[in-house]
C-alpha positions, 0 to 999 in steps of 0.5 A: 514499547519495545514490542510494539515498535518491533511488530510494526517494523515487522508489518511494514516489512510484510506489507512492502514485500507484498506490493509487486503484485496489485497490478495483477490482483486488480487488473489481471496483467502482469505489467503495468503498461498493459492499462489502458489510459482510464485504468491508469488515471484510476489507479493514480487518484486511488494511490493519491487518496491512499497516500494523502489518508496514509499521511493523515493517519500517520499525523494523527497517530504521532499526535497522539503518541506525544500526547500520551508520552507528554501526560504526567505519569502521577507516579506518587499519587493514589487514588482516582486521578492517578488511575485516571492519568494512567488510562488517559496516557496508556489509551493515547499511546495505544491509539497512536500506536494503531493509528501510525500502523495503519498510516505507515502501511497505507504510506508504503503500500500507496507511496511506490505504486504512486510513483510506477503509475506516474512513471507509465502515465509518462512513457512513451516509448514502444514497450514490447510483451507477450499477451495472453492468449487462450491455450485451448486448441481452436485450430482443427488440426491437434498438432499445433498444441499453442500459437506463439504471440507478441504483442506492441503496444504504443502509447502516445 
């Protein structure tokens, strides 16, 4: 028990360090105030169904830990109702133990991006950046080498 509990402590160690940059895997910005409106309403109800199915797993699972840990243990009988009681308390442990990996990593993947979308749907101020713009030369002339661009974006 030892063991399962230290790989799920190290996974949602991995999992929480490699959130930063789903902004850029999915959309391909940098920054999340880059998204437009319809982007922003989408990532929200994905982190929202994310979050909710994440806490669902994770209810399932801890059901299904207690179980396990509440099933007697049929340490001094023998035969065919011992091992039947070991299977069943040993395939509840197992399964809860999967089932709240798997909810704790979506909780932590989904509860932080929940909470940025929402903090941007709520900004309204001037953010100020740099866009990307293409590094090719489409100028004629070969000494300008790149154009230098900032970009203001205003939500309201």
């Amino acid at each position: 028990m030892k063991k399962v509990l230290l790989i799920m402590a190290a996974v949602l160690m991995i999992t929480t360090s490699g959130n930063c940059q789903w902004v850029q895997r999915k959309y391909g910005v940098t920054d999340i105030n880059l998204l437009t409106k319809d982007q922003l309403n989408y990532a929200l109800r994905k982190a929202k169904v994310g979050t909710w199915s994440g806490a669902a797993f994770s209810f399932i699972g801890t059901v299904f830990i207690f179980s396990g840990i509440e099933l007697p243990s049929y340490g001094d009988r023998t035969g065919t109702q011992a091992q039947e009681g070991r299977f069943f308390k040993n395939f509840n442990l197992i399964t809860g133990s999967a089932l709240e990996l798997v909810g704790l990593i979506k909780l932590f993947n989904n509860c932080p991006r929940l909470k940025t979308i929402k903090k941007s749907l709520k900004n309204k101020e001037i953010s100020f950046g740099l866009t990307d713009y293409s590094t090719n030369n489409t100028f004629n002339n070969t000494n300008i080498f790149s154009v230098p661009v900032i970009s203001v974006k205003i939500n309201f």
